[in-house]
py3Dmol code that shows the C-alpha trace and the ligand (Angstrom):
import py3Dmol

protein = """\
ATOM      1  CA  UNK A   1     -47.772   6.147 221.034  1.00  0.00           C
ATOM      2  CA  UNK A   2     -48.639   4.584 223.780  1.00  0.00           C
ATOM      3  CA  UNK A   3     -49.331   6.389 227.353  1.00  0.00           C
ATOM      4  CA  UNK A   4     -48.535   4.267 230.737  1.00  0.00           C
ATOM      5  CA  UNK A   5     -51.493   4.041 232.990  1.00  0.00           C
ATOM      6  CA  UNK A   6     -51.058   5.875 236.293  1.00  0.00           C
ATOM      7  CA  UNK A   7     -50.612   2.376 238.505  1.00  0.00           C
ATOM      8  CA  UNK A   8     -51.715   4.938 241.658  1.00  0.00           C
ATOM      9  CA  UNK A   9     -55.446   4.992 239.624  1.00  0.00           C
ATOM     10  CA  UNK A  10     -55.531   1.868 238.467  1.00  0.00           C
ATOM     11  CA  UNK A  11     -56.757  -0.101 241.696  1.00  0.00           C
ATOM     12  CA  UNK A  12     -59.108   2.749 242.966  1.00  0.00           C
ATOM     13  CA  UNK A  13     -60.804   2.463 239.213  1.00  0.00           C
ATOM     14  CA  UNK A  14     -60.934  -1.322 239.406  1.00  0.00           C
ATOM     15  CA  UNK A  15     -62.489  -0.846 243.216  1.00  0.00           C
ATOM     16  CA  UNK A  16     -65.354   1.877 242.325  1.00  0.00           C
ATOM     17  CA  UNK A  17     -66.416  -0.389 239.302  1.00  0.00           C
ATOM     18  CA  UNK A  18     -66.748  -3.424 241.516  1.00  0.00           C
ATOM     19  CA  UNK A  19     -68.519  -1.190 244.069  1.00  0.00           C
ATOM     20  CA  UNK A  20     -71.074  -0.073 241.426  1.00  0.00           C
ATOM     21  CA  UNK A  21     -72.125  -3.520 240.385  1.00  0.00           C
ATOM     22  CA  UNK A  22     -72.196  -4.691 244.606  1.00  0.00           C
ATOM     23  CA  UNK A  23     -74.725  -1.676 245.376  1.00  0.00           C
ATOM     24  CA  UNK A  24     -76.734  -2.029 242.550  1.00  0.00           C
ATOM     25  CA  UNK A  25     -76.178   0.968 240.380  1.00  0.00           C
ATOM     26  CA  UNK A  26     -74.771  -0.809 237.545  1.00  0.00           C
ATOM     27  CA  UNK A  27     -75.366  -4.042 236.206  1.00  0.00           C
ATOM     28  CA  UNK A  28     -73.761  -6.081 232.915  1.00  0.00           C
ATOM     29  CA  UNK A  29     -73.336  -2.437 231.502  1.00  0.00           C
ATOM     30  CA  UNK A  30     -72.577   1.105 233.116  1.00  0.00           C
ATOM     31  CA  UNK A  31     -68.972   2.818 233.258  1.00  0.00           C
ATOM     32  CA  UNK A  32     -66.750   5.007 235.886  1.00  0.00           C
ATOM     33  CA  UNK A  33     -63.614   6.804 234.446  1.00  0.00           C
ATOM     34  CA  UNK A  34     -61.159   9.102 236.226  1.00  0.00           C
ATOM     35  CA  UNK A  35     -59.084  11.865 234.545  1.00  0.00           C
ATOM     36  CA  UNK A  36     -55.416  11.128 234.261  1.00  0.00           C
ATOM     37  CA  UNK A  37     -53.901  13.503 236.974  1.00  0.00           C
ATOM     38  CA  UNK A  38     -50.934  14.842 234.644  1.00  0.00           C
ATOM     39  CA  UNK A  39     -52.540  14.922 231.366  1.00  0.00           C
ATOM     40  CA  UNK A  40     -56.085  16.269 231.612  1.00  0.00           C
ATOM     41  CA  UNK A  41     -56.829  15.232 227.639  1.00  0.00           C
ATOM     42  CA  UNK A  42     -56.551  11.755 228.874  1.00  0.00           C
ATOM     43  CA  UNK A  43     -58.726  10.204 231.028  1.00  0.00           C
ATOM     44  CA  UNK A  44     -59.474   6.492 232.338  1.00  0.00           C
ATOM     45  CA  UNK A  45     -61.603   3.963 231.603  1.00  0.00           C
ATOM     46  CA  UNK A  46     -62.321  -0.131 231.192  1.00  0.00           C
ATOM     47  CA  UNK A  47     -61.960  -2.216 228.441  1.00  0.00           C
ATOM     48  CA  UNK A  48     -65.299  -3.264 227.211  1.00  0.00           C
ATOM     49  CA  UNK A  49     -66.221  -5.866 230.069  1.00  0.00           C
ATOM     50  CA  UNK A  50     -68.961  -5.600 232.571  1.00  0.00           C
ATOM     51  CA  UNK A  51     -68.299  -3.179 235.730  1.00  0.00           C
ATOM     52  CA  UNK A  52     -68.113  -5.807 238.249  1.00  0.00           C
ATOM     53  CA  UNK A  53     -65.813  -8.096 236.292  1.00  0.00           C
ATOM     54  CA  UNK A  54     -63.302  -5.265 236.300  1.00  0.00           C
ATOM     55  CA  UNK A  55     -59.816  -6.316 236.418  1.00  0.00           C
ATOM     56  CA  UNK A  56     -56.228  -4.230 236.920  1.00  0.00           C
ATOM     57  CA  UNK A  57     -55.335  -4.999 232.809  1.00  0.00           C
ATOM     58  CA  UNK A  58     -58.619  -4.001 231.097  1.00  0.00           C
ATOM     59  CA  UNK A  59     -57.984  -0.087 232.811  1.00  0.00           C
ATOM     60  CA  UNK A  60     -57.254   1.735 229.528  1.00  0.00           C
ATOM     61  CA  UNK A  61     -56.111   5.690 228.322  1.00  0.00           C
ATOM     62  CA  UNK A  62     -58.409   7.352 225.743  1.00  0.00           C
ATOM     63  CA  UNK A  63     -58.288  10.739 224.346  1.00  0.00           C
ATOM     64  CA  UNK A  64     -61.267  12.741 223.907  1.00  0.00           C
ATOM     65  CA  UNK A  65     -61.852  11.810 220.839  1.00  0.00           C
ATOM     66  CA  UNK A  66     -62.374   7.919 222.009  1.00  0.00           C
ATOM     67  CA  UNK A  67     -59.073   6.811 220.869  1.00  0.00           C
ATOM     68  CA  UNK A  68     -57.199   3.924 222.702  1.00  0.00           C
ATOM     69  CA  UNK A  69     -53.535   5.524 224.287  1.00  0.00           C
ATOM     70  CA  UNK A  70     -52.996   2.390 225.946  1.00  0.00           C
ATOM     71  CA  UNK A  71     -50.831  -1.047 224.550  1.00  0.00           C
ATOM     72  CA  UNK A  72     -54.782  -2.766 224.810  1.00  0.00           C
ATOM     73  CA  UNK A  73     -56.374  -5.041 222.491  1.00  0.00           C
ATOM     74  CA  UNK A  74     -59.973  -5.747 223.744  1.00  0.00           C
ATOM     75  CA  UNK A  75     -62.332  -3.671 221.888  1.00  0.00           C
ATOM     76  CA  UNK A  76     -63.739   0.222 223.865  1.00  0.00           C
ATOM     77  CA  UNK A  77     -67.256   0.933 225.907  1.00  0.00           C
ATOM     78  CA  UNK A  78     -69.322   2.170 222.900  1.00  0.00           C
ATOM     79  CA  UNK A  79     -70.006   4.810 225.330  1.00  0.00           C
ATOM     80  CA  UNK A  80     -66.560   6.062 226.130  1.00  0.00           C
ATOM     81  CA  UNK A  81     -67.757   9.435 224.351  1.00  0.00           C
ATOM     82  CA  UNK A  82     -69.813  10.490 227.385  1.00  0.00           C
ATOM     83  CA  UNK A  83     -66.794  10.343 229.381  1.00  0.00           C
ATOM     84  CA  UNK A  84     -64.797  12.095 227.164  1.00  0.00           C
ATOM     85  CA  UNK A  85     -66.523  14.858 225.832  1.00  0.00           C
ATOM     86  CA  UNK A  86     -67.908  15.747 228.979  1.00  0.00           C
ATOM     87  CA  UNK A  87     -63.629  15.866 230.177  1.00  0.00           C
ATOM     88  CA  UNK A  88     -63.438  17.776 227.428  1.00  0.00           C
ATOM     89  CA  UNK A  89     -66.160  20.317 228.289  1.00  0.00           C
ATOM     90  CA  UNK A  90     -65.828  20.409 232.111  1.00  0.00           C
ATOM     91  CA  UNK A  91     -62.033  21.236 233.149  1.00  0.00           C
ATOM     92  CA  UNK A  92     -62.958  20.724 237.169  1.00  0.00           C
ATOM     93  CA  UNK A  93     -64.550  17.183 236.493  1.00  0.00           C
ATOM     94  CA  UNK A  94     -62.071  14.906 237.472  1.00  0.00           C
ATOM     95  CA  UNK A  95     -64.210  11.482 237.214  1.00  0.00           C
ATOM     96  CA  UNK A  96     -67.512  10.055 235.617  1.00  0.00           C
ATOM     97  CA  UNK A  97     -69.796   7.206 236.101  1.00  0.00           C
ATOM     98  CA  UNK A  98     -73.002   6.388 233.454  1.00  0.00           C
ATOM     99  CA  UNK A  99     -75.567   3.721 234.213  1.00  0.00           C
ATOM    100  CA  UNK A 100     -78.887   2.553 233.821  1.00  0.00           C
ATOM    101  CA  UNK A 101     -79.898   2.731 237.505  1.00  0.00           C
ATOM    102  CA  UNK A 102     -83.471   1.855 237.122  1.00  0.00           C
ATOM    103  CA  UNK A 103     -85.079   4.142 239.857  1.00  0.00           C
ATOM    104  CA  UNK A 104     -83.896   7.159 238.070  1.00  0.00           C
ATOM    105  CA  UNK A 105     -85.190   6.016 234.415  1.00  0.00           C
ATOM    106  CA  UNK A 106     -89.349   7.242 235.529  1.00  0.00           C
ATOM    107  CA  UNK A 107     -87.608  10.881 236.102  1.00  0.00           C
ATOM    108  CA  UNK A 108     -86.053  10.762 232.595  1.00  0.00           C
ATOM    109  CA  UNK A 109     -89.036   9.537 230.866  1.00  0.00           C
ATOM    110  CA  UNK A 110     -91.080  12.351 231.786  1.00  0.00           C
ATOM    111  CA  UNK A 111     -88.649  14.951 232.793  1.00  0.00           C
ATOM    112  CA  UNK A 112     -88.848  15.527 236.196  1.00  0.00           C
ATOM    113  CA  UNK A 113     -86.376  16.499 238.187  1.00  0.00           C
ATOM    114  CA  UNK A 114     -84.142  14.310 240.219  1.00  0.00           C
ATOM    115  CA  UNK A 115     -84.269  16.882 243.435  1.00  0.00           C
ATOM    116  CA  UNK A 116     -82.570  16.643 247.235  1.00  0.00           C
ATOM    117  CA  UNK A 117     -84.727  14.998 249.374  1.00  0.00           C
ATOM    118  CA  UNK A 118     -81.978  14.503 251.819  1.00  0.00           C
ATOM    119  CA  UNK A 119     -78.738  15.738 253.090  1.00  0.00           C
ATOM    120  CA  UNK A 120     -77.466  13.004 251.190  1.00  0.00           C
ATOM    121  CA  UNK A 121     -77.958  14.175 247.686  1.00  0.00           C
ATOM    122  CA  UNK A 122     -77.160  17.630 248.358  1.00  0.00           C
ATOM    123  CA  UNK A 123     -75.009  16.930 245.677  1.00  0.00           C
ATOM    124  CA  UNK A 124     -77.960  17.324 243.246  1.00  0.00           C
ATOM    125  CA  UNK A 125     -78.172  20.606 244.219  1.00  0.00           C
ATOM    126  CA  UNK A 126     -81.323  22.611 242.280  1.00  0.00           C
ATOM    127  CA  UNK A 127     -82.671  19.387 240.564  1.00  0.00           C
ATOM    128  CA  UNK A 128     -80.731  17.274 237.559  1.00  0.00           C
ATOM    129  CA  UNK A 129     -80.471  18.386 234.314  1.00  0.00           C
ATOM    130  CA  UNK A 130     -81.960  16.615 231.265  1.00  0.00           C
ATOM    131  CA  UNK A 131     -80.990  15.162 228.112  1.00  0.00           C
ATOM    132  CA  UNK A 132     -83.359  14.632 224.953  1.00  0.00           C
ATOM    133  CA  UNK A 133     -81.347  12.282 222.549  1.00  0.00           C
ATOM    134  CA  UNK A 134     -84.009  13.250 219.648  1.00  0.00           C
ATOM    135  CA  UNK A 135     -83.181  16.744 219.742  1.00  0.00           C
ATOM    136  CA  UNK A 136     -79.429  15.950 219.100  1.00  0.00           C
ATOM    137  CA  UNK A 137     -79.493  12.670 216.748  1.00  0.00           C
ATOM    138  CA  UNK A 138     -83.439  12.086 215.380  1.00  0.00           C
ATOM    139  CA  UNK A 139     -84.283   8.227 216.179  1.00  0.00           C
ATOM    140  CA  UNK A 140     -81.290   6.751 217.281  1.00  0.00           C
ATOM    141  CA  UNK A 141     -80.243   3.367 219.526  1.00  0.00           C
ATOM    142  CA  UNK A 142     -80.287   5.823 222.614  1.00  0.00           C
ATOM    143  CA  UNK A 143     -76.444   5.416 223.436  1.00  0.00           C
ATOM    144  CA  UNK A 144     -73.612   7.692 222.797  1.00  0.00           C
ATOM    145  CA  UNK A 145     -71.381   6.476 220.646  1.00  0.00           C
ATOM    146  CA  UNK A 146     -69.864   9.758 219.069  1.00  0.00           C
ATOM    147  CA  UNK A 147     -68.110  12.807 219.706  1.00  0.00           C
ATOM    148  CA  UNK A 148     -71.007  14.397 218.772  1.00  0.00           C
ATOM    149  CA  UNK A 149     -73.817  12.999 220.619  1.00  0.00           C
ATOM    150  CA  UNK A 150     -71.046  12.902 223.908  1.00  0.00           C
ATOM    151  CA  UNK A 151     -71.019  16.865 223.381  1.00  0.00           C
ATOM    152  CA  UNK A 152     -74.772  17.493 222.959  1.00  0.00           C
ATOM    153  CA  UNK A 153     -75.031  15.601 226.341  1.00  0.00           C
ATOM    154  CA  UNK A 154     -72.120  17.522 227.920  1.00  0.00           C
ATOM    155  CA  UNK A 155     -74.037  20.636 226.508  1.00  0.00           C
ATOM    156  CA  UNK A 156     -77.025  19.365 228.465  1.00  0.00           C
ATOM    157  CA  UNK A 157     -75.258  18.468 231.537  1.00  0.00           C
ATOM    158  CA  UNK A 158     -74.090  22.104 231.794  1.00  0.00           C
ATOM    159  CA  UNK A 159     -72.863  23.241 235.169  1.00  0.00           C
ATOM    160  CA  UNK A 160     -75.320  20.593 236.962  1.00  0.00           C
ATOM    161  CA  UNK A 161     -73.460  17.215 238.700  1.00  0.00           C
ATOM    162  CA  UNK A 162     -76.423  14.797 237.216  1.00  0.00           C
ATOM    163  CA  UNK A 163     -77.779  14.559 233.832  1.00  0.00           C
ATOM    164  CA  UNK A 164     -80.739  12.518 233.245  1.00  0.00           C
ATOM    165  CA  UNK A 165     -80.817  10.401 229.912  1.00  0.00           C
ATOM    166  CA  UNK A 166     -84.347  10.139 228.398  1.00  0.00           C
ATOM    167  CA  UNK A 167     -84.959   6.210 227.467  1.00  0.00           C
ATOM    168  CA  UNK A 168     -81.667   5.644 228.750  1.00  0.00           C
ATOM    169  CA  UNK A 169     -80.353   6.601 231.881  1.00  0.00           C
ATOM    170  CA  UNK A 170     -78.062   8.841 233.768  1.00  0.00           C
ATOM    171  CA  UNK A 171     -74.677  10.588 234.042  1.00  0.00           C
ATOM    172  CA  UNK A 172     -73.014  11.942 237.258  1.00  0.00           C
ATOM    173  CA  UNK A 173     -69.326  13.817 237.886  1.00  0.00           C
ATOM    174  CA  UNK A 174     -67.751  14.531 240.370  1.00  0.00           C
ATOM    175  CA  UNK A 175     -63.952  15.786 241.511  1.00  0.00           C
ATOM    176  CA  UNK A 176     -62.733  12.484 242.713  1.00  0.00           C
ATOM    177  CA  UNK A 177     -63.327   8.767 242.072  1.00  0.00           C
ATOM    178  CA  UNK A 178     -65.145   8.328 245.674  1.00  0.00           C
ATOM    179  CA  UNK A 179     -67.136  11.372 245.312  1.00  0.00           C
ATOM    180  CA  UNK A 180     -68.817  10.046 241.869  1.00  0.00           C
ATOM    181  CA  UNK A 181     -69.340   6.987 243.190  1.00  0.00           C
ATOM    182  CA  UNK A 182     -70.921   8.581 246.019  1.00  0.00           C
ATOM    183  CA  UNK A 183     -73.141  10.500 243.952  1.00  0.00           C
ATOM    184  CA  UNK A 184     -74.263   7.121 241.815  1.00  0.00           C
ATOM    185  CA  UNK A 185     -75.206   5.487 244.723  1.00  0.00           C
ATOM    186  CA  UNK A 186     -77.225   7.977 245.823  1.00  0.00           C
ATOM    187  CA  UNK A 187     -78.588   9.315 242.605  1.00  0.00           C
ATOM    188  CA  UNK A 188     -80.236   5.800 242.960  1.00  0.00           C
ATOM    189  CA  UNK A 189     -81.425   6.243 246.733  1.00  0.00           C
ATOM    190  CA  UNK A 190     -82.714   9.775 245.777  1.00  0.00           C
ATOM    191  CA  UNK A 191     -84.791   8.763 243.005  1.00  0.00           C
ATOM    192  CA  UNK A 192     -86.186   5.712 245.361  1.00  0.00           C
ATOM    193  CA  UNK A 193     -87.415   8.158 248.386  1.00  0.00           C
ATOM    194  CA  UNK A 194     -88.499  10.841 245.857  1.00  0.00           C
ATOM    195  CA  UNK A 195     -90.655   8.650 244.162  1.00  0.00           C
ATOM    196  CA  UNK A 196     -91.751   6.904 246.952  1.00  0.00           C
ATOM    197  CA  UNK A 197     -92.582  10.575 248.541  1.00  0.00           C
ATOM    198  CA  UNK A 198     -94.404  11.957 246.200  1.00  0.00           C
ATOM    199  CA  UNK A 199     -97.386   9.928 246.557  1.00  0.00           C
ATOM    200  CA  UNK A 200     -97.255  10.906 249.914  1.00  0.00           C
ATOM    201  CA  UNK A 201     -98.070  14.498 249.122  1.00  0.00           C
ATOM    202  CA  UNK A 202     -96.031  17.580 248.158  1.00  0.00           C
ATOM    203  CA  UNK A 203     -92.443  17.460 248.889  1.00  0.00           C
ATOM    204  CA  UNK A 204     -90.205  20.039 250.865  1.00  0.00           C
ATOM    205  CA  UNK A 205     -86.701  19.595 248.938  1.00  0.00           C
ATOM    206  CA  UNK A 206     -83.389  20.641 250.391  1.00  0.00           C
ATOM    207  CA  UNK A 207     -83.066  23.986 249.389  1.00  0.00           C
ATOM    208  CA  UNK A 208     -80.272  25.680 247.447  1.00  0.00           C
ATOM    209  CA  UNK A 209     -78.480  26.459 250.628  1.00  0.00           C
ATOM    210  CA  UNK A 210     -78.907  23.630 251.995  1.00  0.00           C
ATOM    211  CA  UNK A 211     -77.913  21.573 249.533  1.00  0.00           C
ATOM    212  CA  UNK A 212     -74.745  22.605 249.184  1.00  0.00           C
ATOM    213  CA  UNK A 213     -73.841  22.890 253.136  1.00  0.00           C
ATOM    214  CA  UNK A 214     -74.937  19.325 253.172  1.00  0.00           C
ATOM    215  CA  UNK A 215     -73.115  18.456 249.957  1.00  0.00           C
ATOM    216  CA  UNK A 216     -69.967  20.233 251.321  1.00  0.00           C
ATOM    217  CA  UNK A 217     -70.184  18.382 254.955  1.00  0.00           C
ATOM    218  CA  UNK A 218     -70.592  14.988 253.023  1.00  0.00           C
ATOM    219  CA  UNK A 219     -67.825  15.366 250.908  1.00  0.00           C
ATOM    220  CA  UNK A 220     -65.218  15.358 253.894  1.00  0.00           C
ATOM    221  CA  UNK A 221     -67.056  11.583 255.070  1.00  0.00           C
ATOM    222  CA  UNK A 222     -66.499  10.073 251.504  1.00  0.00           C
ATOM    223  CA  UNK A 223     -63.439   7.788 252.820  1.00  0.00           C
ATOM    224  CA  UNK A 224     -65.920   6.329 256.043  1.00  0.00           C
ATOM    225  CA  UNK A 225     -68.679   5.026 252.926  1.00  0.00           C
ATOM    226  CA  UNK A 226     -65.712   4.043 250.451  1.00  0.00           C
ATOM    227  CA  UNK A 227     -63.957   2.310 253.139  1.00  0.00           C
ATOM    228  CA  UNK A 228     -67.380   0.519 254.065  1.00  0.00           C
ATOM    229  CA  UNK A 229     -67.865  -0.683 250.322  1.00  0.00           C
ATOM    230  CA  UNK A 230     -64.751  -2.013 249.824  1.00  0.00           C
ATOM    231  CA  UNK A 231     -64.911  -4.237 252.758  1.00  0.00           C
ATOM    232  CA  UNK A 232     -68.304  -5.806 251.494  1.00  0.00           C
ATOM    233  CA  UNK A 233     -66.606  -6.664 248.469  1.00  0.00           C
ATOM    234  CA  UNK A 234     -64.471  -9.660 250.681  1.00  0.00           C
ATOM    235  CA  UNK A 235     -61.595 -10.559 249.298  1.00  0.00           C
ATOM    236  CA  UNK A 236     -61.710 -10.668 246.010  1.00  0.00           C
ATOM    237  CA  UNK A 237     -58.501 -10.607 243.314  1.00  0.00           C
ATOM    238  CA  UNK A 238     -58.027  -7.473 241.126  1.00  0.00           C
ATOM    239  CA  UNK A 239     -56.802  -9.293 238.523  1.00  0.00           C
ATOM    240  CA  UNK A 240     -58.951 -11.250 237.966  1.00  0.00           C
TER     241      UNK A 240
END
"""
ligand_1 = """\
1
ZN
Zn -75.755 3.757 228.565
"""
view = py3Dmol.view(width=600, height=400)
view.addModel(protein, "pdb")
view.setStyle({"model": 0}, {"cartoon": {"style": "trace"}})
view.addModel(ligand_1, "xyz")
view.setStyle({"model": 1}, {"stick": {}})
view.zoomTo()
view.show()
């Protein structure tokens, strides 16, 4: 079988992986993904090639168990089972991004809390959640490459919109393409001013309240950053 991409995603997913590698978040690895609107045990994703050489043909379908839906050739992520097993465990995520964002990796590494230090991230709500790959796999390469180790992270993601990846890196959802891309971007800014903060003294986080006014009053600006993004990409050729 093989499933038609939705051509109304395809663009938006090429855009949001070029805008990850232009602001940083992502480098020569890192993923986004976006559920297919009509059938929500498919869901989005590149080709194996590096976010900001994303082009229109390497956009791909994969089930949740990591299998290619698509008439593609080029080989998977090795990763694509974070994006799918957290699809699989979360019905109102509608899109994904992992990377290695390196401001984040000192909260992983000794589990701390990514928290709101701004209106922001009041997408991060009560803090991050946290993943221990050793607790799922033993010793391991660190990345996710099966269904199982995709569901012990989904497990530890729980109800929370960041996960933090011991040794690793990070995982954020979110219910649209420009919301998660949002959210990566300023996972990354968060984890600067927090950690810059904290030497400062004790810091007064947004609270729970907060957090999610801000988050909800942010959410109806995504189009004014997304817009903003796109145009500091020039013009550049989506297939290519
Ligand atoms: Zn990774």
């Amino acid at each position: 079988m093989s499933l038609a991409v939705p051509a109304d995603l395809v663009d938006p997913l090429v855009l949001a992986n070029r805008i990850l590698y232009d602001q940083g978040v992502v480098d020569g690895l890192g993923h986004a993904s976006v559920r297919h609107p009509t059938e929500p045990g498919v869901f989005l994703l590149s080709c194996n090639r590096a976010p900001g050489l994303v082009r229109r043909q390497d956009i791909t379908c994969y089930d949740f168990d990591g299998n290619t839906l698509s008439d593609q050739k080029e080989r998977p992520y090795l990763e694509r089972f974070i994006h799918a097993e957290i699809y699989r465990e979360r019905p109102d995520v509608m899109a994904v991004v992992h990377s290695h964002s390196p401001s984040v990796i000192p909260f992983a590494i000794t589990h701390n809390a990514l928290k709101p230090v701004f209106h922001m991230s009041g997408f991060l709500g009560e803090g991050s959640a946290h993943f221990e790959i050793r607790e799922a796999g033993g010793n391991t390469d660190m990345l996710i490459s099966s269904s199982y180790l995709g569901a012990a992270l989904a497990r530890s993601l729980g109800r929370h919109s960041c996960v933090l990846m011991r040794g690793h890196g990070s995982t954020v959802v979110g219910t649209s393409l420009q919301q998660v891309v949002y959210r990566a971007i300023y996972a990354e800014v968060n984890a600067k001013l927090q950690l810059g903060a904290q030497a400062l003294g004790e810091i007064t986080f947004l609270n729970a309240e907060e957090a999610q006014l801000s988050s909800d009053m942010n959410d109806g600006q995504l189009p004014r950053s997304w817009s903003l993004w796109v145009r500091r990409l020039g013009e550049i050729d989506l297939d290519r």
